[in-house]
N, C-alpha and C positions, 0 to 999 in steps of 0.2 A: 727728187722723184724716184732716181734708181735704188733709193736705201727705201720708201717705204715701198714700191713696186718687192723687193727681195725679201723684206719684212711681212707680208700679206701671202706669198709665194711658202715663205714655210709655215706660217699659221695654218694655210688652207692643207697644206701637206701632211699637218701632225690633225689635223680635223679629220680629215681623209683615214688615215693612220688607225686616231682615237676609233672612231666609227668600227671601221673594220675590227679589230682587237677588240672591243667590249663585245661586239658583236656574237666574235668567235670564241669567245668563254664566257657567254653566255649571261652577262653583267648588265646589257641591256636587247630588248627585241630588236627584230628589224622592220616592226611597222608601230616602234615607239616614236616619238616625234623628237625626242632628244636625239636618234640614231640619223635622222631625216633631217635635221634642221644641219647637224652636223655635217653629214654629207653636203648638203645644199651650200654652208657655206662654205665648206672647202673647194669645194668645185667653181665657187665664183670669185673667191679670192685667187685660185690656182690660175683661173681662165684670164684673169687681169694679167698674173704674172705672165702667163704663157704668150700671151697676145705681145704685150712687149716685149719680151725675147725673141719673138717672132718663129714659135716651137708650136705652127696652128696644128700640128696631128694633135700634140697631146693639148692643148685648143678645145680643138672638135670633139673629145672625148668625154673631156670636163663639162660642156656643154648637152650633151645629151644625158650625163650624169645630172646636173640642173633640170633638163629636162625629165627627165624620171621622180627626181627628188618632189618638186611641185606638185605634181598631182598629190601624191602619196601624201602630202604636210597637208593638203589641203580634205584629204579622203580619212585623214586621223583627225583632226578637229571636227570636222563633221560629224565623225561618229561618237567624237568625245560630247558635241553638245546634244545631239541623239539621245546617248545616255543620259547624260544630265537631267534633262527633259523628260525623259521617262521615269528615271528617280526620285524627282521632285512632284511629280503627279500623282505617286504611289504611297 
């Protein structure tokens, strides 16, 4: 359990990473869903690792990170099928 618990801890940490750096040169938005799916999962693989190390600040952080990411995945699909829907009618 502690090798994939460690295993899932740095996945979530270079998602987190990736995210941030495409972000910041510009390679991808930060209200694309690849930039939000990314965070979301890093933050929930992170939160796993965190929880079992028993390291709840950086825990609690991850989780409101999730918390933020959600809406947002859920506010870019929606405008994604918006679109769609309106292009398909035209």
């Amino acid at each position: 359990m502690k090798l994939f618990i460690d295993i899932i801890g740095w996945i979530g940490s270079i998602e987190v990473i990736l995210a941030y750096g495409l972000n910041s040169y510009h390679k991808i938005d930060s209200s694309s869903l690849s930039f939000q799916i990314l965070n979301f999962t890093g933050a929930t693989f992170l939160i796993a690792n965190t929880v079992y190390y028993g390291a709840f600040p950086s825990a609690f952080i991850n989780v409101i990170w999730v918390i933020i990411a959600v809406p947002a995945i859920f506010q870019i699909i929606k405008k994604k099928k918006s679109f769609n829907s309106i292009s398909k009618s035209s």
